[in-house]
C-alpha positions as CSV (number, residue, x, y, z in Angstrom):
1,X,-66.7,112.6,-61.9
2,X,-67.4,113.8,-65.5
3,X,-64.4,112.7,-68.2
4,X,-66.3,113.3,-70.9
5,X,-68.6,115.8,-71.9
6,X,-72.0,114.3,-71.2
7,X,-70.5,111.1,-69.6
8,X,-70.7,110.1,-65.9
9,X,-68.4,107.5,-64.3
10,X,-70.1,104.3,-63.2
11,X,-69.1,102.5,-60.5
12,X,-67.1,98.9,-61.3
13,X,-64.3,97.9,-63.9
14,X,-63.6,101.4,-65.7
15,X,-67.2,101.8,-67.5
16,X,-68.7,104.8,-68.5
17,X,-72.0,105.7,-69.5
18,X,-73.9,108.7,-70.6
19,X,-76.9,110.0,-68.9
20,X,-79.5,108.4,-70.6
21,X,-82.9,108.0,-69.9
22,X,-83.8,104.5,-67.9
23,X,-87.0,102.3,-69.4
24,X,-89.3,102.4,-66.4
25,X,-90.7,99.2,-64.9
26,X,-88.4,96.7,-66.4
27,X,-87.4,94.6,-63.0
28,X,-88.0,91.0,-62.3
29,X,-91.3,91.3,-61.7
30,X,-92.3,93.5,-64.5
31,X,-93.2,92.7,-68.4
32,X,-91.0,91.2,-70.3
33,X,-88.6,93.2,-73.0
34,X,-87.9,92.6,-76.3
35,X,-84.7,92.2,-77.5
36,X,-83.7,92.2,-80.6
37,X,-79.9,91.4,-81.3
38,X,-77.9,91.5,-84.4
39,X,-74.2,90.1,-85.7
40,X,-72.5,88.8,-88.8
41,X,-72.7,85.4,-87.4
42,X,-74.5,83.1,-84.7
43,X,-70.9,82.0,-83.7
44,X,-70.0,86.1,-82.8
45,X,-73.4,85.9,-81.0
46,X,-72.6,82.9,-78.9
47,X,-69.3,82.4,-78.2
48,X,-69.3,86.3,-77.6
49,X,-72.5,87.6,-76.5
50,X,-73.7,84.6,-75.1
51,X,-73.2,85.3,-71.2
52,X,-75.1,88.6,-72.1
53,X,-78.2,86.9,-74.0
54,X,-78.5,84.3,-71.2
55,X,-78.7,87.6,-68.5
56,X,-81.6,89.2,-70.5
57,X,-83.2,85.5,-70.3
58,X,-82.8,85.4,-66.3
59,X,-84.2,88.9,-66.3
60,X,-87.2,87.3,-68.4
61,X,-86.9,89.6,-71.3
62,X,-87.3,88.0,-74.9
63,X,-84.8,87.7,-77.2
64,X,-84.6,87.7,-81.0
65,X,-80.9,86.7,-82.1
66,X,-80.6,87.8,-86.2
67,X,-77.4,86.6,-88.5
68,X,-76.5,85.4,-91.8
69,X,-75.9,81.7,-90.8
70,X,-76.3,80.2,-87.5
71,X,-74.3,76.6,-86.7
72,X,-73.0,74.0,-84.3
73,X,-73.0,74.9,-80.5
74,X,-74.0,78.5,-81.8
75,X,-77.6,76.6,-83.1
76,X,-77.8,74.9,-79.8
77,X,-76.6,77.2,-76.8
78,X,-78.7,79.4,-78.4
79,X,-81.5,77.5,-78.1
80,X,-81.3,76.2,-74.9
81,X,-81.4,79.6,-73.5
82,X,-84.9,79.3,-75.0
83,X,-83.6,82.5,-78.1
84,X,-85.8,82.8,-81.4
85,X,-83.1,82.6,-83.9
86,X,-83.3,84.3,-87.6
87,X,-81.4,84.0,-90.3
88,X,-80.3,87.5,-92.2
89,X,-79.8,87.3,-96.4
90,X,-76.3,86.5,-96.6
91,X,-73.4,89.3,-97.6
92,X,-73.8,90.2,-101.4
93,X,-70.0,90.4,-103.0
94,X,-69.8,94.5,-103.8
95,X,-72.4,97.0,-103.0
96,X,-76.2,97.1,-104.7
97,X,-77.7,101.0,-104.3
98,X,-80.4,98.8,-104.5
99,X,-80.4,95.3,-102.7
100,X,-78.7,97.4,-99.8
101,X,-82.2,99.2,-99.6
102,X,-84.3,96.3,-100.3
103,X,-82.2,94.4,-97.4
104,X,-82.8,97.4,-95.2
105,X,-86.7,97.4,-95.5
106,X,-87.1,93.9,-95.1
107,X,-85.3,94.1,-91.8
108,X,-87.5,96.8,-90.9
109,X,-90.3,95.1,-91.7
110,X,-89.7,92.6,-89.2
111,X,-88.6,94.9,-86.8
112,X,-92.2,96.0,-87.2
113,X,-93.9,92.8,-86.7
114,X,-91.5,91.8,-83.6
115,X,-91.8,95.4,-81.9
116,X,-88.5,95.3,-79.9
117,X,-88.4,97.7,-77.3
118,X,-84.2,97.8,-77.7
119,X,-82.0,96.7,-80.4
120,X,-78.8,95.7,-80.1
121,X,-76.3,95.7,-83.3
122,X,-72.5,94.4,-83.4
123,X,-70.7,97.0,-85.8
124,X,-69.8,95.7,-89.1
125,X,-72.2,95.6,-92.4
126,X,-75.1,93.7,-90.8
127,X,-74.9,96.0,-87.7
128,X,-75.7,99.0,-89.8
129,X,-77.8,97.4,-91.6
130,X,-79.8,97.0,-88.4
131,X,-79.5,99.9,-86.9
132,X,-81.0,101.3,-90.3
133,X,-83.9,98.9,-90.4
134,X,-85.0,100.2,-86.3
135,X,-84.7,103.7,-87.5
136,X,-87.3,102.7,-90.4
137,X,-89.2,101.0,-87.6
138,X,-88.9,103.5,-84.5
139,X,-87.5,101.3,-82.3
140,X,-87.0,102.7,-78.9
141,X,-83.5,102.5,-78.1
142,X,-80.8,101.5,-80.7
143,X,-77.8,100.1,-79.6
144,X,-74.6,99.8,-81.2
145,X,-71.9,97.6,-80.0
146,X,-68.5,98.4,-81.6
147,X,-65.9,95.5,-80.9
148,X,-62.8,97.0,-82.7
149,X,-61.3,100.3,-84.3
150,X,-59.0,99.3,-86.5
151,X,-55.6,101.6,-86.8
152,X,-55.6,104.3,-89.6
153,X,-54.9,102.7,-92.4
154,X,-56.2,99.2,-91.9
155,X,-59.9,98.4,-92.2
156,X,-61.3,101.7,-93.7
157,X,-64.0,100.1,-94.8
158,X,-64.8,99.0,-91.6
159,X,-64.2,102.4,-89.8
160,X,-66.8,104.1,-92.4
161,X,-69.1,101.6,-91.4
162,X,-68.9,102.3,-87.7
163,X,-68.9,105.9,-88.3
164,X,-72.1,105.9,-89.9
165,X,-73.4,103.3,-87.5
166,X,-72.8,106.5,-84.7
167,X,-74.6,108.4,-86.8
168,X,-77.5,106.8,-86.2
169,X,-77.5,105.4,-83.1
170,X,-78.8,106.5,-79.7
171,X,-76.0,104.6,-77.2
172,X,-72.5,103.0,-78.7
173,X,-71.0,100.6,-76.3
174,X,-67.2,100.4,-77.0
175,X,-64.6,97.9,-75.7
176,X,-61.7,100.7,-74.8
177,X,-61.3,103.9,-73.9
178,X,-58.8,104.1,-77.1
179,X,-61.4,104.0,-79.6
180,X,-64.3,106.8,-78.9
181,X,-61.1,108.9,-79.1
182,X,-59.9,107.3,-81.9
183,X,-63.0,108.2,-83.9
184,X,-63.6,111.6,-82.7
185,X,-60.2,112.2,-83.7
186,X,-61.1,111.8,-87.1
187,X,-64.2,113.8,-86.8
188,X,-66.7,110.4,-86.8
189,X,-68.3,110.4,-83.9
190,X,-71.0,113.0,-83.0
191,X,-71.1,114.8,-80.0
192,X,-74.0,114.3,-78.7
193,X,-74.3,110.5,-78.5
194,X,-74.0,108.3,-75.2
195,X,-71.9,105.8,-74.9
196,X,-70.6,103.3,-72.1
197,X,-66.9,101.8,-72.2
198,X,-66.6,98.0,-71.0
199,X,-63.9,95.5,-71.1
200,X,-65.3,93.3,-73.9
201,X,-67.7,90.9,-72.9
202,X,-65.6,90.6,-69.7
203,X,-65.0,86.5,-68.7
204,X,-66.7,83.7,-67.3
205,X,-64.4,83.4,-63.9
206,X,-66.2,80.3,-62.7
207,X,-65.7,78.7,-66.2
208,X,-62.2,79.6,-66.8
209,X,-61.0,79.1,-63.6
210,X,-57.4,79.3,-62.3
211,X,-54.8,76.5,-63.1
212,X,-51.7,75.1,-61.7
213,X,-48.7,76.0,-64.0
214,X,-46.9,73.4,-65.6
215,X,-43.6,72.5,-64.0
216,X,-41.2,75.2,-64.9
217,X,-37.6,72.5,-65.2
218,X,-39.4,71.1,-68.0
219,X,-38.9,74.2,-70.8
220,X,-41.3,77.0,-70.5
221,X,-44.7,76.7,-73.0
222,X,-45.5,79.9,-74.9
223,X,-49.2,79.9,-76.1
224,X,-51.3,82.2,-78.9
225,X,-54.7,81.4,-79.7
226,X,-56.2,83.1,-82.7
227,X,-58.0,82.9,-85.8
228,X,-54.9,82.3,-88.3
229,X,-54.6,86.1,-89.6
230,X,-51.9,88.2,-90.7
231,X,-53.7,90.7,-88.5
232,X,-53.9,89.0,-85.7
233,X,-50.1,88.9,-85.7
234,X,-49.7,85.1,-86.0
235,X,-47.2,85.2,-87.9
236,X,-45.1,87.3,-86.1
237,X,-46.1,84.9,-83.3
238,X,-44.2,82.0,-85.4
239,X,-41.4,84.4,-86.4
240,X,-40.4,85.2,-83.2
241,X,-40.4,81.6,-81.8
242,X,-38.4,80.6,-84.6
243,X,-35.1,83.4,-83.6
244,X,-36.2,82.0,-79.9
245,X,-35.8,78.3,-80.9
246,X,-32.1,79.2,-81.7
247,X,-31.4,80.0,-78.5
248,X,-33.2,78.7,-76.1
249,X,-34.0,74.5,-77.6
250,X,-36.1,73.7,-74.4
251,X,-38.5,76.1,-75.0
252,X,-41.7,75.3,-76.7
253,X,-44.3,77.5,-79.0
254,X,-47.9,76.5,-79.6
255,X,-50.7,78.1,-81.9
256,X,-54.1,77.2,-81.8
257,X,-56.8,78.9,-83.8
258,X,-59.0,78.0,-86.9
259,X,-57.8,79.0,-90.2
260,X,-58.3,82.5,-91.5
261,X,-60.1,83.6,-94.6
262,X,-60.3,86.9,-96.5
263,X,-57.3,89.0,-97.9
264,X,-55.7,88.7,-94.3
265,X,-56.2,85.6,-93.9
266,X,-53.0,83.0,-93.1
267,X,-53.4,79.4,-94.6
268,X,-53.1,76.4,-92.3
269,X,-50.0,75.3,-94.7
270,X,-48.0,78.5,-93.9
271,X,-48.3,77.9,-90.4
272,X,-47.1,74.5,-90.5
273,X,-43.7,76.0,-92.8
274,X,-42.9,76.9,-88.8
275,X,-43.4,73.3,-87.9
276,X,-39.6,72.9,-86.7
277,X,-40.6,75.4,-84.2
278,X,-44.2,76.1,-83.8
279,X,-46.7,73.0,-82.9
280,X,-50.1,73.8,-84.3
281,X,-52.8,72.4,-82.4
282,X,-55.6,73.2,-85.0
283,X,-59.3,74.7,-83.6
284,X,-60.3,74.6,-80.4
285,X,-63.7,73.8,-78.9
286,X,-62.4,74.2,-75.8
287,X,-59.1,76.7,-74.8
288,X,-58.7,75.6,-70.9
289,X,-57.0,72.2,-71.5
290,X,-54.0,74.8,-73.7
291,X,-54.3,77.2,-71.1
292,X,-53.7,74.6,-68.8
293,X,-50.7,73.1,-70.5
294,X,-48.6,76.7,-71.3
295,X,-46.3,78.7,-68.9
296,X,-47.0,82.0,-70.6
297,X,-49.8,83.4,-73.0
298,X,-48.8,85.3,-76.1
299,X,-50.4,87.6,-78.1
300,X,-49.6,89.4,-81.0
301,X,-52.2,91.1,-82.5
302,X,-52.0,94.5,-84.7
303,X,-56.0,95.8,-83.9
304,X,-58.1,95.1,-81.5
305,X,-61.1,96.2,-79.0
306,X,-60.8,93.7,-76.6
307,X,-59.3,90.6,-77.1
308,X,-61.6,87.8,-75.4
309,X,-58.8,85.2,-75.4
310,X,-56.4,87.1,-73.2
311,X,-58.9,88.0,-70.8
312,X,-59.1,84.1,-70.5
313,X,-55.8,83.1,-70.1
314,X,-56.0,85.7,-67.6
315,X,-58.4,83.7,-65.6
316,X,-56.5,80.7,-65.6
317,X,-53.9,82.4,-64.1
318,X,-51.4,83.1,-66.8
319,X,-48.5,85.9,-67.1
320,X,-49.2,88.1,-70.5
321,X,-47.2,89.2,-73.5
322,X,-49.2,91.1,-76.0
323,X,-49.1,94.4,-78.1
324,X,-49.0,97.9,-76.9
325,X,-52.2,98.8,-78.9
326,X,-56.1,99.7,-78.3
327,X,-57.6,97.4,-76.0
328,X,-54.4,94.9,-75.5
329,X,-52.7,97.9,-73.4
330,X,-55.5,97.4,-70.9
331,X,-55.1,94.1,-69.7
332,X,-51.2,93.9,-68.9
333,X,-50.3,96.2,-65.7
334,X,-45.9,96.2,-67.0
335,X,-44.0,93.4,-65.5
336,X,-46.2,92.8,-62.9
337,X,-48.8,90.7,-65.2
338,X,-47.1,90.5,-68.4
339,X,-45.5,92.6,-70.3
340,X,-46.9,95.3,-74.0
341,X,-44.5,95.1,-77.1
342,X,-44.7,96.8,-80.3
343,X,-46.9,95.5,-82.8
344,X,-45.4,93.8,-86.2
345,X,-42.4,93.3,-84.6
346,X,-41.1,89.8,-83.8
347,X,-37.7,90.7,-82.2
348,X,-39.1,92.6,-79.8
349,X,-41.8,90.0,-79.1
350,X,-38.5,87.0,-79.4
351,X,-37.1,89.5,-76.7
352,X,-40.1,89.7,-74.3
353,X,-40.6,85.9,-74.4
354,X,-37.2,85.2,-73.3
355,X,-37.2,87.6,-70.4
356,X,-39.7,85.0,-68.9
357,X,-37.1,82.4,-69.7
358,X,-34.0,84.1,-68.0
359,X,-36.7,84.7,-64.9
360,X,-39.0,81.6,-64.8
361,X,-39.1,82.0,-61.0
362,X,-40.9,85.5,-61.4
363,X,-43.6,83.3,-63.4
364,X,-45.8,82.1,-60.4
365,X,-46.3,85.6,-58.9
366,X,-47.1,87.3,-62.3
367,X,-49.7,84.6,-62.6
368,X,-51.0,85.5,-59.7
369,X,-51.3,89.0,-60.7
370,X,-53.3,87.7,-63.9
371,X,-55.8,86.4,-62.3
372,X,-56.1,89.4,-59.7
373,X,-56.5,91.8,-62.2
374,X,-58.8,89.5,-64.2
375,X,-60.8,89.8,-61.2
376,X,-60.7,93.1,-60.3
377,X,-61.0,94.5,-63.9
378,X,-62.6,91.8,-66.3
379,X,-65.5,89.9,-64.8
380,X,-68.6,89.3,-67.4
381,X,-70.9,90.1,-64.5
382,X,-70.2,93.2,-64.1
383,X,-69.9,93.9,-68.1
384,X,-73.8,92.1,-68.1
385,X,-75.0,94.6,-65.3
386,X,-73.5,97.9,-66.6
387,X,-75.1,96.4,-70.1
388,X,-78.5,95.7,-69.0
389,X,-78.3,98.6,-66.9
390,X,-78.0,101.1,-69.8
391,X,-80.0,99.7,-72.1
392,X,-83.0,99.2,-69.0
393,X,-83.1,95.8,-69.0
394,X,-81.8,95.1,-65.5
C-alpha cells in the first residue's frame, strides 16, 4: 500500500497522502474552522479554487481569501459564498532584503489577529510569503499547494521558490505524481514532509457536462484554449495548423485565451499573423459554447501541473491531443482518449491532428472514452474530499 516512504494510498482518483495527524472534532456539527487561503490573484482563487472554498463553506468553516488584487466574477463568486476577501501589497519589481521582511511580518500580524487554524498557500512569491507569515504566527497546519514544476531549465526562479516553500511547510499538495519526484530529484524536497497527489482541482462534471459533437462531413474543428504564452505552446498550436491547412482546406483551427504578459508572453497581434489559418476567438467567460462547437481539443503546452482546461474538454466529451509532459501525460490513456506528443514540436503535433482527420469515424468512441476517464479519474468532488480530509476540515 505504501509507494512512498511515509505515504499511504488513499482510496479514489490516484491520491496519496501522508499520515498526518487529523484535527479532532471538525464535522458538521462541530465549530467552525478557520481558513485562511492565499494566491497571486483573486482570479487563481476563483476560477481555480473556487469549488474548494465553496466545500469548506458547506462544511461551515470560515474562510479568509488573501491576494494582491481581487476583480470581476472573482470579487463576486467570492462573495456570494459569503468569503472575507483581503487584499495583499502588490509584487515589488526586484527583491527588497527588507520590504520582503516587512511584507512578511505584516502578514503575520494578521495571521495573528484572524487565528486560522489551517492555512492554505498556492506556490509562487505570495505563497511563500504566506507560509512564512504562519510560521511567525504558529499556525496549526500550513499548507502548500504547488500547481506546477516547471522543467529544468525553465522557471528557476519559480522552482527555488517552491523548494523553500517545502521547507517550511507541514503538508504540500501537488497536482502529479511527476513533480514530488521531480524536486527530490534535485535534492528540494525534504524527506520528512507529507504530501497528497490530486488531479488539479479535478472538474465540475455537472457544469461541464457532455456535448453532442459537431457533424463530422462538415471539416473537423481543432480547439486550444490558453492564456496566449510561448509556454503554453500556442504558438506551436498556430504552427502546426498552418502545415495542416496545406493539406487538409476543410479543416478548421480555433484559439481562445486572453493575452499573455511577462517575458513569455505572446501578443494578441502575433496570433492574428496566423489569421489565414487560425481563428482567434479572444477571452472567454465561458469555454462550453467552444467546447461545444470543436471535434477535437488541442493542447500544446511545454509545463504544466495539471492543466484545468483539458480536464474540461474532457467533460464535454472531447478526444485529446496534448504534450507528453508532467501532468498532461495523465489525462490521455494512447489512442483510446487522445493521443501525447512531444513538446515544442509542431510537426509532430500537425501529424497527430491529422490522424483524427484520416479516422473521423474513430472520433465518437474516443469521446466517449474522454468523458469516462473524466469520470473515473478527474471529478472535483473527490479532489474537495481528499483536500478537506487532509487538512481536517471534512
Amino acid at each position: 500500500m505504501a509507494e512512498t516512504q511515509g505515504v499511504t494510498a488513499l482510496q479514489g482518483p490516484g491520491a496519496r497522502i501522508a499520515a498526518l495527524p487529523r484535527v479532532a472534532g471538525t464535522g458538521t456539527g462541530a465549530a467552525l474552522r478557520r481558513v485562511a487561503i492565499v494566491a497571486g490573484s483573486g482570479q487563481q482563487l476563483w476560477r481555480l479554487r473556487g469549488g474548494l472554498i465553496g466545500a469548506m463553506r458547506a462544511n461551515r468553516h470560515a474562510v479568509t481569501c488573501f491576494a494582491p488584487v481581487f476583480s470581476g466574477d472573482s470579487e463576486t463568486g467570492l462573495d456570494d459564498l459569503g468569503v472575507e476577501r483581503r487584499v495583499l501589497a502588490p509584487e515589488e519589481p526586484g527583491f527588497h532584503f527588507f520590504g520582503e521582511r516587512r511584507r512578511v511580518v505584516a502578514l503575520a500580524r494578521e495571521f495573528e489577529a484572524l487565528r486560522p487554524h489551517v492555512v492554505l498557500a498556492v506556490c509562487g512569491p505570495d505563497g511563500l510569503r504566506a507560509v512564512k507569515a504562519a510560521k511567525r504566527a504558529k499556525v496549526e497546519q500550513v499548507v502548500a499547494i504547488v500547481s506546477e514544476v516547471p522543467a529544468k531549465g525553465m522557471n528557476e526562479a519559480l522552482v527555488r521558490v517552491t523548494a523553500k516553500t517545502m521547507e517550511l511547510a507541514d503538508l504540500a499538495v501537488f497536482h502529479n505524481a511527476d513533480d514530488p519526484k521531480t524536486l527530490r530529484s534535485r535534492g528540494m524536497l525534504p524527506a520528512d514532509l507529507a504530501y497528497v497527489i490530486v488531479p488539479g482541482a479535478g472538474v465540475d462534471l455537472a457544469y461541464h457536462g457532455v456535448q453532442p459533437l459537431p457533424p463530422l462531413g462538415e471539416g473537423l474543428v481543432f480547439l486550444m484554449i490558453s492564456r496566449l504564452d510561448s509556454v503554453k505552446g500556442v504558438l506551436d498550436f498556430c504552427e502546426a495548423a498552418r502545415i495542416l491547412k496545406a493539406r487538409a482546406p476543410s479543416a478548421r483551427f480555433r484559439l481562445a485565451g486572453p493575452a499573455g504578459d511577462g517575458a513569455t508572453g505572446v501578443s494578441v497581434a502575433a496570433v492574428r499573423a496566423f489569421g489565414d489559418c487560425v481563428e482567434y476567438l479572444g477571452a472567454l467567460d465561458d469555454v462550453r459554447p467552444a467546447l461545444g462547437g470543436c471535434h477535437v481539443y488541442v493542447y500544446s503546452s511545454h509545463a504544466e501541473g495539471m492543466p484545468r482546461s483539458v480536464l474540461e474538454a474532457m467533460a464535454a466529451g472531447r478526444p485529446v491531443i496534448t504534450s507528453n509532459l508532467a501532468g498532461c501525460r495523465d489525462t490521455v490513456d494512447e489512442r483510446i482518449n487522445g493521443c501525447l506528443v512531444t513538446p515544442s514540436d509542431p510537426n509532430e503535433l500537425a501529424a497527430a491532428m491529422e490522424s483524427f482527420l484520416k479516422r473521423p469515424d474513430l472520433i465518437p468512441s474516443i469521446a466517449r472514452a474522454s468523458r469516462a476517464k473524466a469520470e473515473r479519474r478527474f471529478d472535483e468532488r473527490d479532489v474537495h474530499a481528499t483536500l478537506l480530509g487532509v487538512m481536517g476540515l471534512g
